[in-house]
Each structure stands twice: as C-alpha cells, then as structure tokens.
N, C-alpha and C positions, 0 to 999 in steps of 0.2 A: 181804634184798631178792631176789624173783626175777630169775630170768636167765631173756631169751625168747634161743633161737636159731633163725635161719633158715639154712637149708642148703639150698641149690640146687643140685642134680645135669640135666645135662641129658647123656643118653646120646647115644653115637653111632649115627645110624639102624639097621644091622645088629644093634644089640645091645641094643635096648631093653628086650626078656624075659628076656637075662640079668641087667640092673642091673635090672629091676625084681622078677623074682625073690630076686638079693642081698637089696636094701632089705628087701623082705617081712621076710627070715630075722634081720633086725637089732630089728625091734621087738618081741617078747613079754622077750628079753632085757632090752633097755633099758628097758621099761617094769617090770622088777621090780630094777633099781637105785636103789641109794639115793639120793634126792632127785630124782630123776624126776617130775615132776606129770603130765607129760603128752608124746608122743613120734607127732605124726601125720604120716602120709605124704599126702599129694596127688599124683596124674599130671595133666597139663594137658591138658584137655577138646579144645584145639586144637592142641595139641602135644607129641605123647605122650612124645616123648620128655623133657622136662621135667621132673622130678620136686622136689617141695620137703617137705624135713622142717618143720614148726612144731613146735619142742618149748620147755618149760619146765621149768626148775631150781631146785634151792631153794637153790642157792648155783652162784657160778662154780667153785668150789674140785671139787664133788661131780661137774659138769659133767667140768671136765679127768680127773678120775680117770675118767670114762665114755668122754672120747677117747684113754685109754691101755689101754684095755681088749682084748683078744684078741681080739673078735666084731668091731670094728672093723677089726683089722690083718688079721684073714681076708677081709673085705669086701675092704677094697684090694687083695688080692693075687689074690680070682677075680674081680676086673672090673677088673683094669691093662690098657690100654690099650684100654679099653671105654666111657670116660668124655669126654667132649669138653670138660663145662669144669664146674668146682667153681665155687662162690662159699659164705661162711660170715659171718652176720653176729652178734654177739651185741648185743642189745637191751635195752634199760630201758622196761619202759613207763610209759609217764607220765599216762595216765586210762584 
C-alpha cells in the first residue's frame, strides 16, 4: 500500500531563500531513492513562506529509511533556527 506524506515547512520571514534553497537541494536526491514515486515541493502563492512537500512511498518502511538518511540531517542543520513551524502527516488514500 502507498504512503502519501504531507510535510509542511513554513519558514521564518527572514529566511525564506534559505529554506527554500535547502528544500530545492533535497529533491533530485530523494527522488532517486528507493520506493520514492513521487517527492513535490509547493511555495504558497499567498504565503511564500509556506512550503509543503507531497510525496509518495511504496511502503512506510522505505519512507523511514529516507528520514534517516544524511541529506536530511544536513537539511536540519543549515536551516536550524530558520524554521517557524514543521507539521508531518502520513496518509492512506482512500479513492
């Protein structure tokens, strides 16, 4: 069964070109992992700072090994204290 994840990053105004630079640097990575379907980023048209990954998994299992991954824990460490608020949902979809 796939795994849909939503990740919502909303940066803190000053720093919105560097989280959004990060993000950039996370997706050609992630999309050539395994069980990866799909890994998209969004900015929000009215609130740039905003950003939401939609991605999907071909298992939750393959998922967690991609949030133990290096290009991750680099991510958090150039935009610590750059981030205002995380939210992470994982989803089933159902039609």
């Amino acid at each position: 069964m796939t795994l849909t994840i939503i990740a919502n990053i909303v940066a803190k105004d000053d720093h919105i070109e560097l989280v959004k630079t990060e993000l950039v640097k996370l997706i050609n990575t992630t999309r050539a992992e395994e069980g990866c379907i799909n890994y998209d980023l969004h900015q929000d048209n009215e609130n740039p700072t905003h950003f939401t990954f939609y991605e999907n998994w071909s298992s939750r299992e393959l998922w967690q090994t991609h949030m133990a991954n290096n290009h991750l824990a680099d991510y958090m460490a150039a935009t610590e204290g750059c981030v205002a608020s995380f939210t992470l949902n994982e989803m089933t979809k159902i039609s």
